[in-house]
N, CA and C atoms as a LAMMPS dump frame, in Angstrom:
ITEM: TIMESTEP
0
ITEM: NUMBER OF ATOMS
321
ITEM: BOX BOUNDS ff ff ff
-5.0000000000000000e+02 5.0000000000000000e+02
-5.0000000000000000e+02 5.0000000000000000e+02
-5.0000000000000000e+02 5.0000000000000000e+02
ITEM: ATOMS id mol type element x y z
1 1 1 N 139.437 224.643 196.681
2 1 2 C 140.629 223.989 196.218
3 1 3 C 141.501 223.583 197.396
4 2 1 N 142.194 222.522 197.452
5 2 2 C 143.096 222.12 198.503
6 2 3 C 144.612 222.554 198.333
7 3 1 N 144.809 222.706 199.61
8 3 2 C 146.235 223.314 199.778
9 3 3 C 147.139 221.991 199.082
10 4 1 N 147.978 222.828 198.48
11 4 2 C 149.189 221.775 198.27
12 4 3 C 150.065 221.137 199.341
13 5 1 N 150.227 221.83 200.341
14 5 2 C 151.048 221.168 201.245
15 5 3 C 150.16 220.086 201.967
16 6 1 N 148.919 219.955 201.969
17 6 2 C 147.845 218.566 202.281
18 6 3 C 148.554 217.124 201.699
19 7 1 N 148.403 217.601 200.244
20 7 2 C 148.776 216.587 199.216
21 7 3 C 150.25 215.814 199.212
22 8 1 N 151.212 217.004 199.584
23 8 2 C 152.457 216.14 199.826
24 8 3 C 152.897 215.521 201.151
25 9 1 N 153.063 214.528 201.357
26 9 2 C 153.608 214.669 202.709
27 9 3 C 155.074 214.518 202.33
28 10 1 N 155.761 214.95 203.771
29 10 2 C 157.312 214.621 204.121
30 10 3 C 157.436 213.431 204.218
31 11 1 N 158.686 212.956 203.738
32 11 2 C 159.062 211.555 204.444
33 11 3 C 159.612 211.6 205.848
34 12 1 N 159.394 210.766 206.69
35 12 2 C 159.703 210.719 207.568
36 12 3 C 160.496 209.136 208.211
37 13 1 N 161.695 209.843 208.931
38 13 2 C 162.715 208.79 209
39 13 3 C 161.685 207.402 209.65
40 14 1 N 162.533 205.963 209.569
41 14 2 C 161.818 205.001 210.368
42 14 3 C 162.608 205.232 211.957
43 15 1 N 161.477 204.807 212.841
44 15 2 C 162.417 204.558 214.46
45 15 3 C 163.171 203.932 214.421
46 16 1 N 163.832 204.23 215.468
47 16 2 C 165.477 203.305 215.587
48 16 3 C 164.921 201.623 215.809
49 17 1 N 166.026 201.407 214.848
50 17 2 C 165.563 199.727 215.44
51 17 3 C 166.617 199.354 215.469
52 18 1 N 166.715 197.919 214.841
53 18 2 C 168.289 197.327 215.596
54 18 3 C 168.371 196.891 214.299
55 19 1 N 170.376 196.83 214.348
56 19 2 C 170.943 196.371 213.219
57 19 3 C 170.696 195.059 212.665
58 20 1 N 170.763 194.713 211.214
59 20 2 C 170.647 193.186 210.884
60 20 3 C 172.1 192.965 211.467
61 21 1 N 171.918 191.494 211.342
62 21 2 C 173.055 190.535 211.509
63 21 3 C 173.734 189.712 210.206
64 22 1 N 174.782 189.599 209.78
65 22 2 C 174.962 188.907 208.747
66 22 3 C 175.98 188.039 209.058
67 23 1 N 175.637 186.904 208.718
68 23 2 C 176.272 185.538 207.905
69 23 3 C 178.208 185.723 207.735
70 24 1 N 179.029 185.27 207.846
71 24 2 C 179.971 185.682 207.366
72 24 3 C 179.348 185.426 205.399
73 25 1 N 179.079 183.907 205.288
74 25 2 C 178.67 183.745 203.772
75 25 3 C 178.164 184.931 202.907
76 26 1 N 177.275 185.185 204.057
77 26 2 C 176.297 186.295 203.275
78 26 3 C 177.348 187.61 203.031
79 27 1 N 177.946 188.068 204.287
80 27 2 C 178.938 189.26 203.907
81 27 3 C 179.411 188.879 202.598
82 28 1 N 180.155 188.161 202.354
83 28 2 C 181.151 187.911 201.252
84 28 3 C 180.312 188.054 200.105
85 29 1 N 178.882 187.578 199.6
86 29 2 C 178.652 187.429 199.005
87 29 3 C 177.986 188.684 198.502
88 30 1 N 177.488 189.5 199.397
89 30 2 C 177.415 190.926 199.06
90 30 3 C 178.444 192.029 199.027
91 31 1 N 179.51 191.207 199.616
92 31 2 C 181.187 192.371 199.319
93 31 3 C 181.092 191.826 197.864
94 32 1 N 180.963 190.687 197.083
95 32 2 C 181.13 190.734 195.718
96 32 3 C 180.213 191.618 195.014
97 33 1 N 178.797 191.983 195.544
98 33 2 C 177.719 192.331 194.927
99 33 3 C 178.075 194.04 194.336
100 34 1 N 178.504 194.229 195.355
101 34 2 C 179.297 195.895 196.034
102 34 3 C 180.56 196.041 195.216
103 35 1 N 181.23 195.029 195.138
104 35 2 C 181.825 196.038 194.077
105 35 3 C 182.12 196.516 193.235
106 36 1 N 181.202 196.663 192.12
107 36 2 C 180.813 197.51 190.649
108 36 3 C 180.44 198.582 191.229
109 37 1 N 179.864 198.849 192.667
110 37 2 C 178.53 199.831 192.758
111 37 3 C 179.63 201.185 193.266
112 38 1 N 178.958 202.647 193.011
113 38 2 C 179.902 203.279 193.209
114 38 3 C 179.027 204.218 194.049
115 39 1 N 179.831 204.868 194.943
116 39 2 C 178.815 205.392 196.108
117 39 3 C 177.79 206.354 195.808
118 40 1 N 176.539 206.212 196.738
119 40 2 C 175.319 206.824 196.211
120 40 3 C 175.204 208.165 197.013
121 41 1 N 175.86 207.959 198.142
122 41 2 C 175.56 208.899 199.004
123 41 3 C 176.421 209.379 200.082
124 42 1 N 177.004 210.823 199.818
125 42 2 C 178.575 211.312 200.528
126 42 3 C 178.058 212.264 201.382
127 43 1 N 178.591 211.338 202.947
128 43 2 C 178.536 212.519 203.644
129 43 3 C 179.879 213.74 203.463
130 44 1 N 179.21 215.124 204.029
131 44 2 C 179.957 215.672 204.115
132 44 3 C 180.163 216.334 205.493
133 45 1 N 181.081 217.492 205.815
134 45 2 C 181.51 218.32 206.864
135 45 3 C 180.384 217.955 208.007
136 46 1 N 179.225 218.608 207.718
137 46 2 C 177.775 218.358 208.23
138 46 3 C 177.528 217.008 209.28
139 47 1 N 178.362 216.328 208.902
140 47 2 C 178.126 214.619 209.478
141 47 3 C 176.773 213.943 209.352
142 48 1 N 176.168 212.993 210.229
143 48 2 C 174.969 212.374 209.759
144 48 3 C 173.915 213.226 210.312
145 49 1 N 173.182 213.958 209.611
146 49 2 C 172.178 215.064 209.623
147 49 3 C 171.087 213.846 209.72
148 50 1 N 169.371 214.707 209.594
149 50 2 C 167.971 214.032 209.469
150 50 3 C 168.163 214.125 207.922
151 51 1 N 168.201 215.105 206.862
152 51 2 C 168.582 214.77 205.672
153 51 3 C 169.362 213.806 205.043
154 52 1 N 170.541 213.464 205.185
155 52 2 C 171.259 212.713 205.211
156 52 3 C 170.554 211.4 205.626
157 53 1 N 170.482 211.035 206.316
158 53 2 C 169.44 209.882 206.796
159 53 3 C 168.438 209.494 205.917
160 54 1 N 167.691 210.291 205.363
161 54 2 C 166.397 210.086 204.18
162 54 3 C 167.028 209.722 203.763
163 55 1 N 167.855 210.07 202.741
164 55 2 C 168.86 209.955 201.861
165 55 3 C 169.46 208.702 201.777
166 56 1 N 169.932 208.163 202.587
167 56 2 C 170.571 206.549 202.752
168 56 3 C 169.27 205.751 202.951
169 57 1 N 168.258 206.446 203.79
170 57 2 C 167.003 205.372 203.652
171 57 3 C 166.143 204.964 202.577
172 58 1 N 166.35 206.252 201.713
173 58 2 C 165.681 206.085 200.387
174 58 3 C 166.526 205.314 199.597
175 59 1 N 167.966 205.668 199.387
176 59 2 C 168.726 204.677 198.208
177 59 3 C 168.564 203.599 198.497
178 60 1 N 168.276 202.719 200.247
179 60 2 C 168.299 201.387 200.619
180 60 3 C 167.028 201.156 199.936
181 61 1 N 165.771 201.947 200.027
182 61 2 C 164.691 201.478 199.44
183 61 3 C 164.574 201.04 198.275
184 62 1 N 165.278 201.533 197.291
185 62 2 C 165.171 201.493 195.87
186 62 3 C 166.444 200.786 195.606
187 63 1 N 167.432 200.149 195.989
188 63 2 C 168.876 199.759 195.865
189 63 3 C 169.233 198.449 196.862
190 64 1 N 168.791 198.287 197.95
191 64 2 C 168.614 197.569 199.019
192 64 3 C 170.115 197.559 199.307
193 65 1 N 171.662 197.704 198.478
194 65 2 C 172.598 197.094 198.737
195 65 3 C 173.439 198.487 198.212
196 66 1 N 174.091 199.547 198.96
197 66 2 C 174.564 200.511 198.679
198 66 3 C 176.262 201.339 199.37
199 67 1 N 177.092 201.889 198.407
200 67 2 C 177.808 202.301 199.271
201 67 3 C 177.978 203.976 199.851
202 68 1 N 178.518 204.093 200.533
203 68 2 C 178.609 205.707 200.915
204 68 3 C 179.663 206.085 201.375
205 69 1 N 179.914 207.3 200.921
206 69 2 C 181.34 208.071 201.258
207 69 3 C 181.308 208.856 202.652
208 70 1 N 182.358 208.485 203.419
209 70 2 C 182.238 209.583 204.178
210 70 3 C 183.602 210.46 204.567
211 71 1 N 183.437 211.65 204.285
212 71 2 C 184.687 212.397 204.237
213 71 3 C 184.936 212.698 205.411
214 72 1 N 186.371 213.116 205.74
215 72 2 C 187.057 213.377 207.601
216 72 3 C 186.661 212.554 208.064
217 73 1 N 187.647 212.874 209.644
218 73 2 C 187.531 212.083 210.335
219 73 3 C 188.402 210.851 210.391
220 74 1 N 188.7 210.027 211.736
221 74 2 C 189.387 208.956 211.819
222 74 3 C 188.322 207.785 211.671
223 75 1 N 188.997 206.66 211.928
224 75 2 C 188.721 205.518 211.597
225 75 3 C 187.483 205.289 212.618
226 76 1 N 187.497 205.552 213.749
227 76 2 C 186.9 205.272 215.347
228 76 3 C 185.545 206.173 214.683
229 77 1 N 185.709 207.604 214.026
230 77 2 C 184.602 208.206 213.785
231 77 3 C 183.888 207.898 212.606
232 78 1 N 184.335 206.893 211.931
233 78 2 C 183.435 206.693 210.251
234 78 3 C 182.372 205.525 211.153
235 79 1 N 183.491 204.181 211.901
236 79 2 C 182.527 202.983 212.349
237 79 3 C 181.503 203.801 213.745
238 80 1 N 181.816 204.704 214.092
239 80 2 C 180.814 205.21 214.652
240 80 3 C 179.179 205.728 213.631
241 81 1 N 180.045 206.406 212.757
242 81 2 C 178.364 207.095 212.282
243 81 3 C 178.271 205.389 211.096
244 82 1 N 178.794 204.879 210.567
245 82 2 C 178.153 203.044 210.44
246 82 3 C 177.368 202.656 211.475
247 83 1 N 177.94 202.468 212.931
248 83 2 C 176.906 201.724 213.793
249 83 3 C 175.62 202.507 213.906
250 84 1 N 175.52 204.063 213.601
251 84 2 C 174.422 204.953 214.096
252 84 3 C 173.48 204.578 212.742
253 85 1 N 174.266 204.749 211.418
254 85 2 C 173.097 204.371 210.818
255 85 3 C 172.358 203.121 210.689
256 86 1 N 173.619 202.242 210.925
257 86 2 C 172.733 200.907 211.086
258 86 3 C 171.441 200.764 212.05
259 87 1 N 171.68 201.32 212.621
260 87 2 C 171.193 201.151 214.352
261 87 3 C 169.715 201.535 213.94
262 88 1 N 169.928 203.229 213.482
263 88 2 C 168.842 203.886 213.276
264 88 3 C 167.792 203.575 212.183
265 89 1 N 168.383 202.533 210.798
266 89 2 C 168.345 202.584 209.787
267 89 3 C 167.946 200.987 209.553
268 90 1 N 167.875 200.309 210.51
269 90 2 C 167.686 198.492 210.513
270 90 3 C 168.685 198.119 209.396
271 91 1 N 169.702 198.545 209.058
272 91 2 C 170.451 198.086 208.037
273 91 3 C 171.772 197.223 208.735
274 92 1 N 172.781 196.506 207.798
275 92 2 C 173.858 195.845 208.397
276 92 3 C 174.787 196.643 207.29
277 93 1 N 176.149 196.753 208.328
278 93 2 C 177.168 197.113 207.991
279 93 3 C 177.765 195.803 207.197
280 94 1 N 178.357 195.965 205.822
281 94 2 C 178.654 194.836 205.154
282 94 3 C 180.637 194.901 204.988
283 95 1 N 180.683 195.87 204.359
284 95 2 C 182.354 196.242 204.249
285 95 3 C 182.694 197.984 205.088
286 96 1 N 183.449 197.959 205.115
287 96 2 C 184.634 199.309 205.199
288 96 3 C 185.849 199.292 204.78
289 97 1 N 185.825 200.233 204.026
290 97 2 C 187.447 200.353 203.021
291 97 3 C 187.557 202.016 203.045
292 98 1 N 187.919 202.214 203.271
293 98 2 C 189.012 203.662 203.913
294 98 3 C 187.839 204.561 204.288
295 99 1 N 187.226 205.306 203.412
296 99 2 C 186.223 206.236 203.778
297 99 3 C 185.361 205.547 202.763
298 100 1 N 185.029 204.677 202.49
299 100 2 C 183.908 204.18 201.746
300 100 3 C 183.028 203.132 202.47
301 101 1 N 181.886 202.97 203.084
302 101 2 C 181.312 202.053 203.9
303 101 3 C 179.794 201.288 202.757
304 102 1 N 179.485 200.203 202.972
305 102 2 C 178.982 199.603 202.433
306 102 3 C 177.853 199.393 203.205
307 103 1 N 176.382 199.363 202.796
308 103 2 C 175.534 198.896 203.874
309 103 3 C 174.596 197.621 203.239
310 104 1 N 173.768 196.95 203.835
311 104 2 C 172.513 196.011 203.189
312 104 3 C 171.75 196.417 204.031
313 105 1 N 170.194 196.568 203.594
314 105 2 C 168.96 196.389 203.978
315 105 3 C 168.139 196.006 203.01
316 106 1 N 167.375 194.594 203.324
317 106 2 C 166.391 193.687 202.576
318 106 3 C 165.087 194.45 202.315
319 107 1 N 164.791 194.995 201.408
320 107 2 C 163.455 195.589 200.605
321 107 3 C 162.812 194.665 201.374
């Protein structure tokens, strides 16, 4: 019989790549898309962990267009962990509104 842990694998994050670029058009048109949507995924105390990371990579997978909370912290430290996930995450930063950040990545 085969081990179960054979059968599952982990997900594993993608390499860092580089952020998309967007359009001013295109921003706007996904700041409209964004806002019914209510955040999928809150960081907390912890900051941007390898968990955390799945986590935004998976909702982009299945959602492509998502927002996320992030609690504490100043302003200088939210667009910081934005540029990290973008960065890390091939995604584009679309909006920021207080502690709520918005991202896109194209399925």
């Amino acid at each position: 019989m085969k081990s179960s842990t054979s059968d599952t694998a982990k997900p594993v994050l993608p390499k860092p790549g580089q952020a998309l670029f967007l359009t001013p058009a295109q921003r706007s048109a996904l700041r409209a898309r964004a806002h019914a949507l209510n955040p999928v995924v809150m960081l907390g105390q912890a900051g941007l962990t390898d968990p955390v990371l799945l986590e935004i990579d998976a909702a982009l997978k299945a959602h492509e267009l998502i927002k996320l909370k992030v609690s504490g912290g100043d302003r200088a430290a939210r667009e910081a962990i934005q540029d990290a996930i973008c960065q890390r995450l091939s995604a584009a930063p679309v909006q920021q509104i207080g502690k709520v950040l918005v991202l896109y990545r194209p399925r």
